[in-house]
N, C-alpha and C positions, 0 to 999 in steps of 0.2 A: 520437085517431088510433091504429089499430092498425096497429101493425109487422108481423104476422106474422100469415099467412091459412094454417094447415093444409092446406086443399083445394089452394091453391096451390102449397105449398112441400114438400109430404112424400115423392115423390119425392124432390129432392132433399136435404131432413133425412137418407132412411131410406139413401139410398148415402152419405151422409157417417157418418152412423154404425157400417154394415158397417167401414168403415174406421179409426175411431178411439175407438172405444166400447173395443177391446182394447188401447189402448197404455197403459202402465203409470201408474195414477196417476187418469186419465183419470174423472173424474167428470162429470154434466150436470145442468140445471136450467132452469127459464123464468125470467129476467129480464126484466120489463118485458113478459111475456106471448110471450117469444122462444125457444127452444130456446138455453142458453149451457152452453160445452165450457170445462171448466175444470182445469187440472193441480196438482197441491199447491194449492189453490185459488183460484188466479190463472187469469182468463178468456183464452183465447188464439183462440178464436173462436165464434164466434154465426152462429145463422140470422135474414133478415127474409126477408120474401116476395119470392121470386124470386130470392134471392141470399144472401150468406154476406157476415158480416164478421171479418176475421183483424186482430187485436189488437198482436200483440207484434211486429211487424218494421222490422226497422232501417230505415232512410232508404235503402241501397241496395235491401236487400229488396223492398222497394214499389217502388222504378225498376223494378228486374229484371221485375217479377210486370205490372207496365206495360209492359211490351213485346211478353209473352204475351199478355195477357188487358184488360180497358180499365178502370181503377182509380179510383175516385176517394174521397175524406174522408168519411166516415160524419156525415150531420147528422142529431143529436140532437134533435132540436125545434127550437130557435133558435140552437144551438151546434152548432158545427161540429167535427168531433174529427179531425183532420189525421193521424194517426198511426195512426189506423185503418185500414184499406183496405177498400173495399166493392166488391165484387163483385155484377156481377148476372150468374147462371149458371145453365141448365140441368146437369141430371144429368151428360150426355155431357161435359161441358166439368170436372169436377170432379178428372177424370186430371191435367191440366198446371195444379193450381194446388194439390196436392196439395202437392210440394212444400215450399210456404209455408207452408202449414198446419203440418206438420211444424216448420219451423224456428218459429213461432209459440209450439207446443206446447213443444218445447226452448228456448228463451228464457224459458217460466213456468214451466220448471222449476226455471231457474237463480236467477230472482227470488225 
């Protein structure tokens, strides 16, 4: 199974990047053939194809970011990772979920 189709996704990779390739700390890598964002190097979000998974957010965090935008638990293969939030977004939709990202990013800082 490939997670992550380039042709599909690099739009939205190359605006997620403009935006946090500069914040402090901020390094990246392919996990599992993925685009993953990682701060002191703790992963606070990822791309798969068509969408973005954000890592570090608290239990309201993920309400909150479900009301915007329509969320649901990142499945791994056969495991399900509930703490995760998955996102499926185009570029335009990338504004209001910024956010989270952000608080994502400062949560792996603090880890």
């Amino acid at each position: 199974m490939k997670w992550y189709v380039e042709e599909e996704t690099r739009a939205l990779r190359e605006a997620l990047e403009r935006e946090i390739l500069s914040w402090s700390q901020v390094t990246h890598r392919k996990m599992m053939g993925c685009p993953c964002y990682m701060a002191k190097g703790k992963m606070f979000a990822g791309l798969v194809t068509g969408g973005m998974v954000i890592t570090k957010l608290t239990q309201d965090e993920r309400e909150e970011l479900g009301k915007i935008h329509p969320v649901k638990p990142f499945q791994a293969g056969s495991r399900t990772l509930k703490k995760w939030a998955h996102l499926i977004l185009e570029p335009e939709d990338l504004g209001k979920v910024m956010p989270y990202v952000r608080a994502s990013y400062e949560a792996a800082l603090k880890s």
